[in-house]
N, C-alpha and C positions, 0 to 999 in steps of 0.2 A: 510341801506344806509342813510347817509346822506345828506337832501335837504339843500341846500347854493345856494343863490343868489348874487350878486354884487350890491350894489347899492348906496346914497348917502344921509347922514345925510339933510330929508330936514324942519325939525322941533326939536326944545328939547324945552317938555312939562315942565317938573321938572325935577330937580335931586339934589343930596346931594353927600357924599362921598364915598354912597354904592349903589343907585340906580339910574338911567337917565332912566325917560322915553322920549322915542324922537319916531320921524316917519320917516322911510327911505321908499325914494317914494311914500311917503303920506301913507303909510302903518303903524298902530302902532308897538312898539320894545323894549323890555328895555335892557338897557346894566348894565352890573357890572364895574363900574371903577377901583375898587379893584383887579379885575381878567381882567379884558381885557383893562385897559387900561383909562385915560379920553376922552371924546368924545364931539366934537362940532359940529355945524351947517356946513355943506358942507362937513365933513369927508367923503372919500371914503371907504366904510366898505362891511364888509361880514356879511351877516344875516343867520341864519339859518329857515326856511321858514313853515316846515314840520307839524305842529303840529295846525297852523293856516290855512295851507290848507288841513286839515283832518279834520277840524273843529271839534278839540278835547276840550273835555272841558276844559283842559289847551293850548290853540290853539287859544284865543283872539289878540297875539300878537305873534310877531317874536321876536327872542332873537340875541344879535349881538354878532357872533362866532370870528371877525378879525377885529382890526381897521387899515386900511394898510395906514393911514395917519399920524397916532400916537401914534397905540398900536402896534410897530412891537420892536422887542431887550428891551423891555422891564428889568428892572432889577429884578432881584430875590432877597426875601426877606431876609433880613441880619438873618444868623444862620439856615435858612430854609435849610433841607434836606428831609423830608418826604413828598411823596408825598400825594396828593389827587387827587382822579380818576388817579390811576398809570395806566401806559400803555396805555392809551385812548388817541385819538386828545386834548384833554384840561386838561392832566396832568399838575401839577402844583407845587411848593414844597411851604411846609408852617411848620411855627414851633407848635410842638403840645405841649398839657400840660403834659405831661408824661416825656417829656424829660427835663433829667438835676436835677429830684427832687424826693423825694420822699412822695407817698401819702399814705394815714393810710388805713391799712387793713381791717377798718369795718368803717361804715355810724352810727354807735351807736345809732340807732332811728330816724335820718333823716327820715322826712316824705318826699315824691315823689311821686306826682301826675300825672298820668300813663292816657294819652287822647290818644285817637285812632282820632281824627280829628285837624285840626289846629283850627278853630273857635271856641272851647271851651277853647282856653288859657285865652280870655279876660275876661269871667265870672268865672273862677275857682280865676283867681286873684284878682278880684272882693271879691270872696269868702274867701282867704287869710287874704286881707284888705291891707292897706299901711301901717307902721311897719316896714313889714318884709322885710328881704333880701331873695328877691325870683331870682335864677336862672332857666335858660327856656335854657334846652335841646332839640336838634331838633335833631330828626331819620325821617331816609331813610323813605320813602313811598307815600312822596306829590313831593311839592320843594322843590330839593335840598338846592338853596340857600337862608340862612337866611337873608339875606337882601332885598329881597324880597316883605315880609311882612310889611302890612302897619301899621296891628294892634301893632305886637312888637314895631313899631316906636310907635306910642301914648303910650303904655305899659311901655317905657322907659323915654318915655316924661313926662308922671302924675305920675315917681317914683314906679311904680307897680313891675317893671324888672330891676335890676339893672347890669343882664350879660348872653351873649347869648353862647350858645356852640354848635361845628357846630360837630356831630360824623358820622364816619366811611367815605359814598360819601359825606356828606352835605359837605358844602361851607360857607365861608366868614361870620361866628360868631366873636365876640370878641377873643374868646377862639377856638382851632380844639380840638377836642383829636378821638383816634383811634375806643378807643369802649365805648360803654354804660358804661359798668360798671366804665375805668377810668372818663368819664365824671361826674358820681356820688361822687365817691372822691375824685377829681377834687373841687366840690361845696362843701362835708366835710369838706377838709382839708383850702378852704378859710372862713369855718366860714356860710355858709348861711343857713339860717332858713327853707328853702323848696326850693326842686326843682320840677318844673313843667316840665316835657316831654313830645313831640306830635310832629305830622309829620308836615312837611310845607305845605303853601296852597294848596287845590287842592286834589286830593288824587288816587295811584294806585288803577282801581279797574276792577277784572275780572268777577266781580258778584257770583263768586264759595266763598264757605265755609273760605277758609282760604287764596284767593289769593287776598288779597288786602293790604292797606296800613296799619288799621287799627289793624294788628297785632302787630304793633308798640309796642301799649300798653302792650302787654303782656313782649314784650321783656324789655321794661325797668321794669317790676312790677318782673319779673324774676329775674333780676342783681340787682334790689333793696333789696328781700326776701336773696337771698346767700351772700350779703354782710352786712346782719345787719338791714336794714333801716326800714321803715315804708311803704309799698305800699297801695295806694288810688286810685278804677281803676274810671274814671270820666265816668259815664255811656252815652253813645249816646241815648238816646229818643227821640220821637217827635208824636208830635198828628195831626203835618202836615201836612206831609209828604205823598203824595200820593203813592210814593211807599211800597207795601205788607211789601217786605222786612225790612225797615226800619222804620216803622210804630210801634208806640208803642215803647219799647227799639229795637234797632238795631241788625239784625245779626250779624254782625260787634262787640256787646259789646260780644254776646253772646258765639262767635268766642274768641275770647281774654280770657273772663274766663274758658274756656275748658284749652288753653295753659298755662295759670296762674298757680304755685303753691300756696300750703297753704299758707294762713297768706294773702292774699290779699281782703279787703276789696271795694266792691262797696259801693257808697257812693248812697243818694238816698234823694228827697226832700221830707218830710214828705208832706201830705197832697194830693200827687198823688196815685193811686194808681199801686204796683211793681207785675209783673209777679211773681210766684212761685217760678221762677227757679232762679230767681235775687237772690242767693245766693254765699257766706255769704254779707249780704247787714245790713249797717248802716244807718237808718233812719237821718234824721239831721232836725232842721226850720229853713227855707229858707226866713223867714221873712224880707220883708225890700231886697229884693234882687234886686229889680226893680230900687231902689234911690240908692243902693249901686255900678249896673252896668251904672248908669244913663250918666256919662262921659267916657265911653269906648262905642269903635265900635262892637258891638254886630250886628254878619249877620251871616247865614248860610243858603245854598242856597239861595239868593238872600232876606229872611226871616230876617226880625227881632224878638225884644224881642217880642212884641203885637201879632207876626203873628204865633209866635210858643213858647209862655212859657214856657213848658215843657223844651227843648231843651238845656232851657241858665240857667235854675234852676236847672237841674240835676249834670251841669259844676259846677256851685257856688257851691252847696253842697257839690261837692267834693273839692273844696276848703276852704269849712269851717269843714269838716271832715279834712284835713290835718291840717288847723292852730290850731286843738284841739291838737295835737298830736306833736305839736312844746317843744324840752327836754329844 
């Protein structure tokens, strides 16, 4: 069921083209402009409620489902007929990259950087360096929608990311496309140097073996291995981390390389020490990694670089394992 409430634009904190944070009834809320509409102070709107009053960890805010001041008939996007989240209350049609063109049938050694978390995008790119043309794929597992993210906004701002892809439910990237794998030749066929994939903030998690978000990784290092490319799986560590679980490398990595085919490398900062099973795993130096993420927002739970090293070292090296491997 879904919770919806009524209520009335009575704050807008920021916003831009793709994200409003505002407070209806003094309650925080972010809206998508893109998808529902633009939104001002005194709007009469519909919020969806649920997730902040379940006090989920994605439950800090309300999301706004209906702007009935100024998001109602709405026009639909010129050439748009595929949907996203077909058949749900918030179906929507958008145009995907698949259509109208044709894209190459192999990735010819494109390297794809395969994160099971969203907070390991800003050090892997970190790890890449600026150069490249790096596109950032976002799969199902956290948030859906890519605008979202605050880190991709600076990512794109210091030249790190130069294009976002929203697959399969995700939402409101530059680019939609349907699956993983067009999403990859997709960034083939325009020319980019690396693609980075990873779920958006936040993350599914049932605490079981294979039911969380984190599987992500496997699935793009999968569609990476059968079409050609180069897969790099960015390992979850932490020395943290209070919990068992995710102490040391993460079930979560451990999870993903079970699903993984051959040919996919974990990547790994020399100088830590790697579980056994961390196989087949690529030493890297991580030197210099700390001045190198020095201008990107480096957090994961609520931790920074200082408070968990391991963490944002093990992301860069997976991105300095893929810029080795740039043809």
């Amino acid at each position: 069921m879904l919770t919806l409430r009524r209520g009335r634009v009575t704050a807008v904190v920021a916003r831009d083209d793709r994200l409003a944070r505002i407070e209806v009834d003094g309650a925080p809320c972010v809206a998508y402009p893109r998808l529902t509409g633009p939104v001002a102070l005194g709007d009469d709107v519909i919020v969806n409620v649920q997730a902040r009053e379940l006090e989920l960890g994605s439950g800090g805010f309300d999301v706004l489902y209906a702007n009935l001041t100024r998001g109602l008939e709405l026009a639909v996007e010129a050439d748009a007929h595929v949907m996203k989240l077909p058949y749900t209350p918030v179906q929507a049609a958008v145009p995907h990259a698949e259509e109208g063109r044709a894209l190459p049938e192999t990735l010819a050694g494109l390297p794809v950087v395969c994160c099971s978390l969203h907070s390991q995008v800003a050090p892997v790119c970190a790890g890449i360096g600026k150069g490249r043309r790096i596109a950032y794929v976002q799969l199902a597992g956290g948030a859906l929608p890519v605008s979202l993210s605050d880190a991709l906004r600076a990512l794109r701002e210091l030249d790190f990311i130069q294009a976002t892809v929203a697959v399969g439910p995700c939402v409101d990237g530059d680019v939609q496309c349907v699956s993983t794998a067009s999403a990859l030749l997709w960034a083939a066929a325009e020319s980019f140097d690396v693609v980075v994939c990873a779920i958006g903030p936040g993350i599914v998690g049932t605490g079981s073996t294979f039911g969380h978000g984190g599987v992500a990784a496997a699935e793009a290092a999968n569609a990476c291995r059968a079409l050609g490319g180069s897969a790099v799986l960015a390992v979850r560590a932490s020395e943290a981390d209070s919990r068992e679980r995710h102490r040391g490398v993460s079930h979560h990595t451990r999870a993903a390389l079970r699903l993984c085919p051959d040919g996919v490398v974990a990547a790994w900062p020399a100088g830590w020490e790697a579980p056994s099973w961390l196989e087949p795993r690529e030493d890297v130096d991580v030197s210099g990694w700390e001045e190198a993420s020095a201008a990107l927002p480096l957090s994961h739970m609520g931790r920074g670089s200082d408070q968990d090293p391991l963490f944002f070292a093990a992301a860069f090296a997976a991105g300095r394992v893929a810029a080795a491997r740039i043809v």
